[in-house]
Backbone bond lengths (Angstrom), bond angles and torsions (degrees), N, CA, C in turn:
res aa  C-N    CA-C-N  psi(-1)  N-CA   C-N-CA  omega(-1)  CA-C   N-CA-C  phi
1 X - - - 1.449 - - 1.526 109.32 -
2 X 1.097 114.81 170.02 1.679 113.52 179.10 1.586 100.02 -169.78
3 X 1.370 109.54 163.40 1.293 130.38 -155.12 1.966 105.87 -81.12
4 X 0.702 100.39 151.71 1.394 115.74 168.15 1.418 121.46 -74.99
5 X 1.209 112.77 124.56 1.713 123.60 -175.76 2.105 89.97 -52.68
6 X 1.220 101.58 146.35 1.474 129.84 -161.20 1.692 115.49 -145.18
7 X 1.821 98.63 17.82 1.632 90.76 -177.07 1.382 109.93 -129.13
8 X 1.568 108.37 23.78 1.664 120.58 174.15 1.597 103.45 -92.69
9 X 1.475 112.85 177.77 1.613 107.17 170.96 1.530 103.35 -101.56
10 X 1.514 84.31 126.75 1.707 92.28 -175.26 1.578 129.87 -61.46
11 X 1.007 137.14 140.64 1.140 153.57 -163.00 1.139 116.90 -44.82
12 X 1.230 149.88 149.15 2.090 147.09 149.59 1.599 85.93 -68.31
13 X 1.785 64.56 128.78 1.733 102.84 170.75 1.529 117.70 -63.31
14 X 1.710 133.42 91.14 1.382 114.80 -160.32 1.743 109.21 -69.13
15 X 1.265 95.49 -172.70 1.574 116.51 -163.96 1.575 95.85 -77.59
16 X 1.357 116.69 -171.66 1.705 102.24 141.97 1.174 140.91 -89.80
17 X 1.250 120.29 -6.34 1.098 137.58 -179.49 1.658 103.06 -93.91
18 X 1.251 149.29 -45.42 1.138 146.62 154.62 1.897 94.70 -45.09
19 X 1.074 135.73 -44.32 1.501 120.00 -145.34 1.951 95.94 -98.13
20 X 1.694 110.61 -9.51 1.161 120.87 174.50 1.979 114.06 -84.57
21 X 1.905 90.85 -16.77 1.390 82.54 -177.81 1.768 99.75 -99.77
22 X 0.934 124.47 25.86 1.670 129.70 -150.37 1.574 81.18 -107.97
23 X 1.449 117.90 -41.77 1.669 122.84 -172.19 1.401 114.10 -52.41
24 X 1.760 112.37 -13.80 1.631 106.49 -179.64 1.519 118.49 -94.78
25 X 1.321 99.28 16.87 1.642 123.87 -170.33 1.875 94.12 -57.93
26 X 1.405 125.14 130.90 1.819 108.97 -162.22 1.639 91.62 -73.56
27 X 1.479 113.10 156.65 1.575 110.16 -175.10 1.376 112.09 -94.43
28 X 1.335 137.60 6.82 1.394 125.56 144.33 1.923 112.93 -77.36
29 X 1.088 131.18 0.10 1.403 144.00 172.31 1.913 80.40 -79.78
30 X 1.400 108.30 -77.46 1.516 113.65 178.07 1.492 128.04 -19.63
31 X 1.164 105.13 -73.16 1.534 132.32 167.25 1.694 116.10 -46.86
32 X 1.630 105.35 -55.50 1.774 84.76 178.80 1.202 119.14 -88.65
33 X 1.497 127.02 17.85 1.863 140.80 -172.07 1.245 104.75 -119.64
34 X 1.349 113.62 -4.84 1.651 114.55 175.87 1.185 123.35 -46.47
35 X 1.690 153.43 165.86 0.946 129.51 128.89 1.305 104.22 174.18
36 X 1.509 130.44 145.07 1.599 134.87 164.06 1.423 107.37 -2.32
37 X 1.226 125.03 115.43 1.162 127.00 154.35 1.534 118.23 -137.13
38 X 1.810 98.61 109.89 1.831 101.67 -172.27 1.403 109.42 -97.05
39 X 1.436 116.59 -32.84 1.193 102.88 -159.58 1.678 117.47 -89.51
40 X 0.781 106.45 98.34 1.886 127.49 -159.86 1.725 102.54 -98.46
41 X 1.650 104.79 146.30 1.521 105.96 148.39 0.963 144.79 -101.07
42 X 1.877 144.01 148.59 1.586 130.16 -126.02 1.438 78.73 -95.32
43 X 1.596 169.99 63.05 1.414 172.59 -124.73 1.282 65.14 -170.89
44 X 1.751 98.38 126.13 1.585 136.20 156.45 1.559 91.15 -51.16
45 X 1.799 89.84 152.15 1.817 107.00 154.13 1.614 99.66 -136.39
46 X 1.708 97.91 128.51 1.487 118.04 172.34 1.260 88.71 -44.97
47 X 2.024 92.79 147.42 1.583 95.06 173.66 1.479 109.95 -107.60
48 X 1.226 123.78 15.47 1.076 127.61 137.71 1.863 121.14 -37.34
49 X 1.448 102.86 -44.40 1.584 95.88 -177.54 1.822 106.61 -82.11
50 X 1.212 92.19 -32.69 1.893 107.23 171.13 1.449 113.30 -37.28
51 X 0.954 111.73 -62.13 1.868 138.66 161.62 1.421 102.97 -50.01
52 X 0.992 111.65 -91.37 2.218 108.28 170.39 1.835 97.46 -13.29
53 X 1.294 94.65 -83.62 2.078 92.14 -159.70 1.294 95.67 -70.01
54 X 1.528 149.04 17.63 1.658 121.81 136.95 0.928 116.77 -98.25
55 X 1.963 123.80 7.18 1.207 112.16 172.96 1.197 128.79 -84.96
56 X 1.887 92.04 -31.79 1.491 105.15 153.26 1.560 146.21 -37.36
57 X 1.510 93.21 -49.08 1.455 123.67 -177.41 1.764 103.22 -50.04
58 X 1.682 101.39 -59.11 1.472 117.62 -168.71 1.795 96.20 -58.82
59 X 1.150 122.67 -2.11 1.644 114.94 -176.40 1.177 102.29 -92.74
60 X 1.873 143.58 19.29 0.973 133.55 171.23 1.156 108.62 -116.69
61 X 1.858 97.71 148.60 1.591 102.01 177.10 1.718 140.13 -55.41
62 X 0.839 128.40 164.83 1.864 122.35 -157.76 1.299 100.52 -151.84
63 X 1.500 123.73 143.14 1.413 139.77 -174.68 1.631 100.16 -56.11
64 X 1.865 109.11 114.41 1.945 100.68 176.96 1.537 104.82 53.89
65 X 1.064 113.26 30.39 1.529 128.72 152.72 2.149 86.98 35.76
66 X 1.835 92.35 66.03 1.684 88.96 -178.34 1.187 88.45 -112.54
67 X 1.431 129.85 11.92 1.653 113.89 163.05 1.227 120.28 17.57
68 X 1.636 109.55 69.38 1.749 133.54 172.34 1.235 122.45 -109.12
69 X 1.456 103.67 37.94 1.683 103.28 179.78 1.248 107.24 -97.14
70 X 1.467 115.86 174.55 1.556 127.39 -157.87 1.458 103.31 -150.73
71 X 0.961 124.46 97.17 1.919 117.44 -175.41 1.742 103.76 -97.30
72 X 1.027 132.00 97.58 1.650 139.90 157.52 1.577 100.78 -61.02
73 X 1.141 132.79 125.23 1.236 162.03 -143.35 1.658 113.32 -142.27
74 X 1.021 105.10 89.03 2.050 115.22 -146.68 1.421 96.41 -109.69
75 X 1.792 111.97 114.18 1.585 101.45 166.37 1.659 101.28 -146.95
76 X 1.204 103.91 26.94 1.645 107.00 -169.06 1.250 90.49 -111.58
77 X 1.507 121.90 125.51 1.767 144.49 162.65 1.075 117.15 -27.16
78 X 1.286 120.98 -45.80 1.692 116.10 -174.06 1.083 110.08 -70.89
79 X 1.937 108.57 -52.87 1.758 109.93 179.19 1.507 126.44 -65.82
80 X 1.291 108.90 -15.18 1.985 114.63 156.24 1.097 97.61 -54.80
81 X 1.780 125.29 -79.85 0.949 119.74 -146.79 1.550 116.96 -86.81
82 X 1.274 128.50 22.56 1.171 123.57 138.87 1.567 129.97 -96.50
83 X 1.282 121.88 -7.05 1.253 127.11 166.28 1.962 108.80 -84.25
84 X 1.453 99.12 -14.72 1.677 106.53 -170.39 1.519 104.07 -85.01
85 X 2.269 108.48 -18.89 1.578 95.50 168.55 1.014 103.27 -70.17
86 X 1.317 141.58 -28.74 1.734 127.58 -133.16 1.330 94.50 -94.60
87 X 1.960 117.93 -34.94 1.643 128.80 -171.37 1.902 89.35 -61.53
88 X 1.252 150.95 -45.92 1.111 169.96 -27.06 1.319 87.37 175.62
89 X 1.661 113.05 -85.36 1.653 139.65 168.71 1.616 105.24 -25.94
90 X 1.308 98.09 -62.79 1.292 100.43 -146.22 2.080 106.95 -77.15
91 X 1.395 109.79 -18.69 1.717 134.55 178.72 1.360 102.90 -84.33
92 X 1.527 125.38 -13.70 0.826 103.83 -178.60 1.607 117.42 -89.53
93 X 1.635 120.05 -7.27 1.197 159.35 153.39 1.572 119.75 -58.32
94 X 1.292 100.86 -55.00 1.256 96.63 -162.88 1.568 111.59 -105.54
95 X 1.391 93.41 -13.66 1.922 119.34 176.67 1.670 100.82 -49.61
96 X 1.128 117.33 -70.64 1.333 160.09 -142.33 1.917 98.58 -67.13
97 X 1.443 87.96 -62.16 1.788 121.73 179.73 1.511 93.19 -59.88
98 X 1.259 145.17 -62.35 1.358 156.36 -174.49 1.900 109.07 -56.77
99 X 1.417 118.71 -57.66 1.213 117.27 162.80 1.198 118.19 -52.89
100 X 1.264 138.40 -47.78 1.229 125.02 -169.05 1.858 120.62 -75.62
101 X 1.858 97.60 -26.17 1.562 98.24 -172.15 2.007 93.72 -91.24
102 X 0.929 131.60 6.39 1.079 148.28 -158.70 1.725 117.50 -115.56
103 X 1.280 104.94 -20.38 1.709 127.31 -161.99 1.845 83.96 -69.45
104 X 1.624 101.71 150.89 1.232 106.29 -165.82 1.547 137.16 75.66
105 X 1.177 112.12 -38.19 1.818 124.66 -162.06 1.846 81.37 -102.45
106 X 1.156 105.58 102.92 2.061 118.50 155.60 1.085 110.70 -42.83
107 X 1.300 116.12 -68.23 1.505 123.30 -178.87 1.737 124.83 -50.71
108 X 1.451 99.77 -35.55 1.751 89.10 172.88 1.703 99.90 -87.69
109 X 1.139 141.12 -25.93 1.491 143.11 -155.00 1.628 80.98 -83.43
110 X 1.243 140.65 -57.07 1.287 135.71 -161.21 1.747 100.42 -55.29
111 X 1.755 113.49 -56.71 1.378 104.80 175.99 1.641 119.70 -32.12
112 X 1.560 95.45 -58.33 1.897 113.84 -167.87 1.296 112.73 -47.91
113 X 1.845 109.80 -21.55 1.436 107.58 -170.20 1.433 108.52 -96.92
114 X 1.358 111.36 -25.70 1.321 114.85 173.62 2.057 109.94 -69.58
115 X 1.018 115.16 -39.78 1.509 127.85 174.63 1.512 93.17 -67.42
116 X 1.179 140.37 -43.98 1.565 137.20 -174.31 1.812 108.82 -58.13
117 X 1.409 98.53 -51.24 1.172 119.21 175.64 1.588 134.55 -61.71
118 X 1.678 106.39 -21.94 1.232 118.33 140.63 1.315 142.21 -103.66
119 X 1.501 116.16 2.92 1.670 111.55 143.30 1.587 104.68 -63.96
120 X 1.078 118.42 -47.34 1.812 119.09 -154.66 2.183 96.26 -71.25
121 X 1.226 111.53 -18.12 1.658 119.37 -174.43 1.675 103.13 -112.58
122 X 0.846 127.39 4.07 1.379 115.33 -173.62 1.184 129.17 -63.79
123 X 1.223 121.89 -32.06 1.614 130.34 165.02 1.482 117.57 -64.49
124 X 1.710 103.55 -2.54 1.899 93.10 -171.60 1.470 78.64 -104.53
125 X 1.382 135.36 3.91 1.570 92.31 -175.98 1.432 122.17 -79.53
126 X 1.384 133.47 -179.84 1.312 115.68 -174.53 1.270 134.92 -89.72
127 X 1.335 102.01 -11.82 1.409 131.72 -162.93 1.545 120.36 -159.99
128 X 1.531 124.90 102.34 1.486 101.63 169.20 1.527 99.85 -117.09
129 X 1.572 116.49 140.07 0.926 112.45 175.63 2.083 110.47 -110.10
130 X 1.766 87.74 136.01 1.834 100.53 -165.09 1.935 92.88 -77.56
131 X 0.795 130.67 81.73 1.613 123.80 136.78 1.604 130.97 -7.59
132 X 1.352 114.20 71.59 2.122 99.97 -159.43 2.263 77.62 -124.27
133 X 2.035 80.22 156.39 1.365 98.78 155.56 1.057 96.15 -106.48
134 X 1.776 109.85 170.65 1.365 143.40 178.53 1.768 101.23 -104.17
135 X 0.946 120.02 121.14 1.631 122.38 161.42 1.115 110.32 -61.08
136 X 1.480 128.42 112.65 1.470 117.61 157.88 1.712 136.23 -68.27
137 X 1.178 123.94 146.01 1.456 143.37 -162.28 1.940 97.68 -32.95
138 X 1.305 107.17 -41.15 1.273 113.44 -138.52 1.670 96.26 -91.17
139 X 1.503 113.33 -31.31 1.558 140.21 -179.78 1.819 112.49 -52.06
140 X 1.927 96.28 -57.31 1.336 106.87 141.40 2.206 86.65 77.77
141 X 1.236 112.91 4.04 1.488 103.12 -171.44 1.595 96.86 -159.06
142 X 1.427 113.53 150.19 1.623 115.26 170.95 1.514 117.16 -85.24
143 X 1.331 114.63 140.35 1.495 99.50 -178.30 1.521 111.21 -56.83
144 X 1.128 136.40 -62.52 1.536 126.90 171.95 1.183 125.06 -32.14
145 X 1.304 124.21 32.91 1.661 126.17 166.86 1.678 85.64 -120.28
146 X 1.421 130.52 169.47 1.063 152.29 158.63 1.430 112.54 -23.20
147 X 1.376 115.88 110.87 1.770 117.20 161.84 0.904 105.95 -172.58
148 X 1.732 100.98 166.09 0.880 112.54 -168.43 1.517 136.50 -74.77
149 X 1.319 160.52 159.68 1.539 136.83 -80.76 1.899 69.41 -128.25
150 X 0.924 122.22 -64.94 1.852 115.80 -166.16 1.468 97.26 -96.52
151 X 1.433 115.64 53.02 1.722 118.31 152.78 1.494 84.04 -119.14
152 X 1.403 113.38 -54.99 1.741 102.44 -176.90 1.020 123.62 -63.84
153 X 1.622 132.49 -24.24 1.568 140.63 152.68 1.330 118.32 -38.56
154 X 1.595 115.19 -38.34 1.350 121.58 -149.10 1.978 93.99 -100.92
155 X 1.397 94.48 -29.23 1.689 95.52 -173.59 1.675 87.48 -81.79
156 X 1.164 143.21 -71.47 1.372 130.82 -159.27 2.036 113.99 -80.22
157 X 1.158 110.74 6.05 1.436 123.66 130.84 1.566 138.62 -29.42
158 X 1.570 90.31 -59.97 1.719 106.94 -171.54 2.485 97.01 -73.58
159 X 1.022 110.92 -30.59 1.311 96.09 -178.97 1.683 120.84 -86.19
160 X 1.070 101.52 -26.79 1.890 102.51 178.25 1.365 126.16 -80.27
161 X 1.394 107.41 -4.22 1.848 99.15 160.00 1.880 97.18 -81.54
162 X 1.155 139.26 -55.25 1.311 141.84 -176.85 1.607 99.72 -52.37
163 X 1.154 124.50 -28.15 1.813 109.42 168.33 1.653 136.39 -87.14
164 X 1.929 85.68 -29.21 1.487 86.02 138.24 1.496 147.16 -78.52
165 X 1.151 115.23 -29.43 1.201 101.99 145.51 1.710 139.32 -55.99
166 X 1.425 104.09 -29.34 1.512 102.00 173.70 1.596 98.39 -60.26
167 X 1.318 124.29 -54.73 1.133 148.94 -156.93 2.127 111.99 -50.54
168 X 1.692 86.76 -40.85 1.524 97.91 175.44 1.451 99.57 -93.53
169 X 0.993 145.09 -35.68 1.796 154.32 169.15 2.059 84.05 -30.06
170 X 1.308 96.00 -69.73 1.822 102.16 -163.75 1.458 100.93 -55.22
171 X 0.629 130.19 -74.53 1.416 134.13 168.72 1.253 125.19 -15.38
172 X 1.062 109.02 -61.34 2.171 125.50 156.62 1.422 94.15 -59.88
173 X 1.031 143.30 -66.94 1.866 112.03 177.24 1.318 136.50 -93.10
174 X 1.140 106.14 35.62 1.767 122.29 163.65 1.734 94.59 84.51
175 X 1.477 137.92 -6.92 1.103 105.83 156.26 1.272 154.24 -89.81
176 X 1.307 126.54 167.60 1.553 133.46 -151.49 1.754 96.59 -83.94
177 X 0.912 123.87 161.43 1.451 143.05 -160.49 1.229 135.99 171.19
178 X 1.463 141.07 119.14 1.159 152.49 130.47 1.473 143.68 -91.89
179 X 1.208 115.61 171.82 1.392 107.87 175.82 1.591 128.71 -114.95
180 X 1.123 116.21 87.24 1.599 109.26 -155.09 1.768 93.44 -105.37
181 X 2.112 92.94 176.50 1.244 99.29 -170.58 1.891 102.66 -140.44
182 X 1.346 93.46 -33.67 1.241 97.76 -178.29 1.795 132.64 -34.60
183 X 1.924 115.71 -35.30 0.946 99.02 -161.16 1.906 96.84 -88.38
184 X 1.172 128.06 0.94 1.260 135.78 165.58 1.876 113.29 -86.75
185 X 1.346 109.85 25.77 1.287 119.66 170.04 1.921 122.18 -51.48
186 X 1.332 94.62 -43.40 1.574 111.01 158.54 1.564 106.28 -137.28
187 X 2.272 83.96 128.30 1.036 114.78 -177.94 1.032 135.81 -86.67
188 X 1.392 115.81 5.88 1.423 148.61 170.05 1.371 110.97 -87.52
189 X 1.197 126.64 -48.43 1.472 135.52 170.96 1.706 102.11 -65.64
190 X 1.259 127.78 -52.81 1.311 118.11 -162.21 1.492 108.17 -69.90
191 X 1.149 128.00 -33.36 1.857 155.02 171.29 1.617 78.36 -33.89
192 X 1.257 100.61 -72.10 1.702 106.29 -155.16 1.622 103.89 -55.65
193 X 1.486 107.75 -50.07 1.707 107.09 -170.07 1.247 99.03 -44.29
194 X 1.479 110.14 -60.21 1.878 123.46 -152.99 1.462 113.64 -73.54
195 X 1.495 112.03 -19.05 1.729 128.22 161.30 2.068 79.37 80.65
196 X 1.405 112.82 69.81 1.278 118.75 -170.50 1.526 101.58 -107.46
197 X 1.612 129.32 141.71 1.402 119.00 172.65 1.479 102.33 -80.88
198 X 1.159 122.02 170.94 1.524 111.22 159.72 1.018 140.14 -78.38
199 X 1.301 122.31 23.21 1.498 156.60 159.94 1.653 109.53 -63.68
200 X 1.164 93.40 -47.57 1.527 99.09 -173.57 1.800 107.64 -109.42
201 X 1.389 100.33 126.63 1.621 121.18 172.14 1.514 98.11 -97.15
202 X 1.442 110.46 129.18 1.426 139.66 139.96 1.469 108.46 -57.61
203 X 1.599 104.02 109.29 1.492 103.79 173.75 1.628 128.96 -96.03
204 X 1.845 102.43 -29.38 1.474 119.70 -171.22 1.314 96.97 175.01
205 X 1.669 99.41 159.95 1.426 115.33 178.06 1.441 99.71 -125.70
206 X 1.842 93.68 133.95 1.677 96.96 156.50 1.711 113.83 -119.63
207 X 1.662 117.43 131.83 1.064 110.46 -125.53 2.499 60.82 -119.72
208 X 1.112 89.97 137.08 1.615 112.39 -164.80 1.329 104.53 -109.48
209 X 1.464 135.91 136.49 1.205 144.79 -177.41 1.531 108.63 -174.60
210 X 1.689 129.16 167.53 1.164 129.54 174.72 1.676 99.93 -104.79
211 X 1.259 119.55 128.11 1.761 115.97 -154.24 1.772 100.37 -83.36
212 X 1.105 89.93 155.65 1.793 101.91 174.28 1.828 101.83 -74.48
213 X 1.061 124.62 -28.31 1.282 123.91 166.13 1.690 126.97 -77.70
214 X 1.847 90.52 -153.67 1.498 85.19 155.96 1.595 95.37 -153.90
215 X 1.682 111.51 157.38 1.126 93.49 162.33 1.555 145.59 -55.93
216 X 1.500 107.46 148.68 1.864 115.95 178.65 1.110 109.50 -95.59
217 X 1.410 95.96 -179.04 1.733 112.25 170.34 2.111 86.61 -77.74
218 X 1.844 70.19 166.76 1.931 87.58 -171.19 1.828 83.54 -118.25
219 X 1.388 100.14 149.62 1.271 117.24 172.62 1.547 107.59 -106.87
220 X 1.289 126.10 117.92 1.625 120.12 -177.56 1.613 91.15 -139.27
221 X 1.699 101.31 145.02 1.379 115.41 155.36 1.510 122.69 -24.78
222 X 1.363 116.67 139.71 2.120 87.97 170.11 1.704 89.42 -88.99
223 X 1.808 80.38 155.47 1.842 94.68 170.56 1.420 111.90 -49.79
224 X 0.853 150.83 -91.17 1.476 135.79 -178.90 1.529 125.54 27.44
225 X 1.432 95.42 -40.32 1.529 107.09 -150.51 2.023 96.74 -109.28
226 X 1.457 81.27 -0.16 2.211 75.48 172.69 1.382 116.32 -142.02
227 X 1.471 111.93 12.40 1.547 111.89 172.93 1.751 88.84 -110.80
228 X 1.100 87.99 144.99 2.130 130.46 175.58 1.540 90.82 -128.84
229 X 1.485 100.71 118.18 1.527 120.84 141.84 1.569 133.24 -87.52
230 X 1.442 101.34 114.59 1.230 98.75 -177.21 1.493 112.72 84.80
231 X 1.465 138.04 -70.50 1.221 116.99 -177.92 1.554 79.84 -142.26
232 X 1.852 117.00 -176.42 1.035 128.45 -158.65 1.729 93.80 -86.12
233 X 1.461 115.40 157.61 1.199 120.83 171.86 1.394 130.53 96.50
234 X 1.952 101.21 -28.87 1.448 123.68 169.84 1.325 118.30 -71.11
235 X 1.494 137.29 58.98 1.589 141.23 164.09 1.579 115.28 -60.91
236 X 1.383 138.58 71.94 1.268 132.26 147.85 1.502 122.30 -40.60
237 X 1.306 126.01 -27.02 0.758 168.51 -159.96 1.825 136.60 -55.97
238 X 2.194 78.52 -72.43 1.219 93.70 150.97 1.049 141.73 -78.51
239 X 1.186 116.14 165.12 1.478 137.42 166.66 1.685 123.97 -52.12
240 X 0.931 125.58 63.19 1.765 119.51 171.26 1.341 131.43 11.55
241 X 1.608 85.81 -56.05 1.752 105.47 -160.71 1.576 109.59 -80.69
């Protein structure tokens, strides 16, 4: 993912009702304009629209249609800024690790700075909303104990079609959005921030704002170059040249 160009004059903040009619935006318009957007301004969002993109969210399909998601809805100072040490902790690790395999290449250093730039802003955003499943009765265990590799696929499965959709919802009304993971690095610590039972797993945060920019064009591989037919390595596909 990568950041959104940030050197146009940013947009008027719409109403809700302008940002409710923004949702008929067609969703392949949606889909190819998508993209990371951190650098946001701390300007409240009615939670009227808050409500809109989880209502959205809840319109995606879920493993046995057990629709066990849990959206924590974060705008109180203390609980930023205790999830903003842990985002903090965990960059300071992976910050570090990223510059160095990254040194030279503009294009990934530009991401790192934009990701730098939202550990160091995280408490101004206006809204992050926590993404958690619910363990069901019958499961009887948290996925973060030992299992096997497509039981934990299949449990953190059921929440990421509902974040993409939140994800394209923001997008259809001019707000900024990503999908991060880092400040839920420990899930024991975040339990405590979010006052979580252990029923419920913290999966990801998308941290919500109206951007100081506007969205860009997205640069992606062409397909060619990531579909294998049949087994890995077989590109008919690609491009030669």
């Amino acid at each position: 993912m990568s950041d959104a160009a940030t050197t146009s004059t940013p947009a008027q903040i719409p109403s809700v009702d302008e940002a409710f009619e923004r949702l008929r935006m067609p969703l392949v318009d949606a889909m190819l304009t998508q993209r990371a957007v951190r650098r946001v301004r701390p300007d409240p969002i009615d939670d009227e629209i808050i409500l809109k993109l989880i209502e959205v969210a809840l319109k995606a399909p879920t493993g046995s249609n057990g629709q066990n998601w849990e959206f924590v809805v974060v705008k109180d100072t203390a609980v930023k800024e205790q999830l903003a040490a842990r985002y903090r902790q965990a960059w300071s690790l992976y910050g570090g690790m990223g510059k160095r395999v990254a040194a030279g290449d503009e294009s990934m250093l530009k991401i790192l700075r934009a990701v730098e730039w939202q550990v160091e802003n995280f408490t101004t955003y206006p809204v992050l909303v926590v993404a958690c499943l619910r363990a069901g009765v019958k499961e009887g265990r948290i996925p973060y104990t030992p299992m096997p590799h497509i039981a934990t696929s299949s449990f953190f499965g059921s929440i990421y079609p509902s974040v993409q959709n939140l994800l394209l919802a923001s997008r259809a009304m001019g707000l900024g959005a990503s999908l991060i993971t880092l400040p839920l690095w420990s899930v024991t610590s975040a339990r405590s921030i979010l006052k979580l039972p252990l029923s419920i797993t913290p999966c990801c945060i998308v941290p919500l704002g109206w951007p100081t920019g506007r969205y860009g064009p997205t640069t992606r591989r062409p397909v060619g170059e990531v579909i294998h037919l049949d087994r890995f390595g077989n590109q008919p596909w690609r491009d030669p040249s």
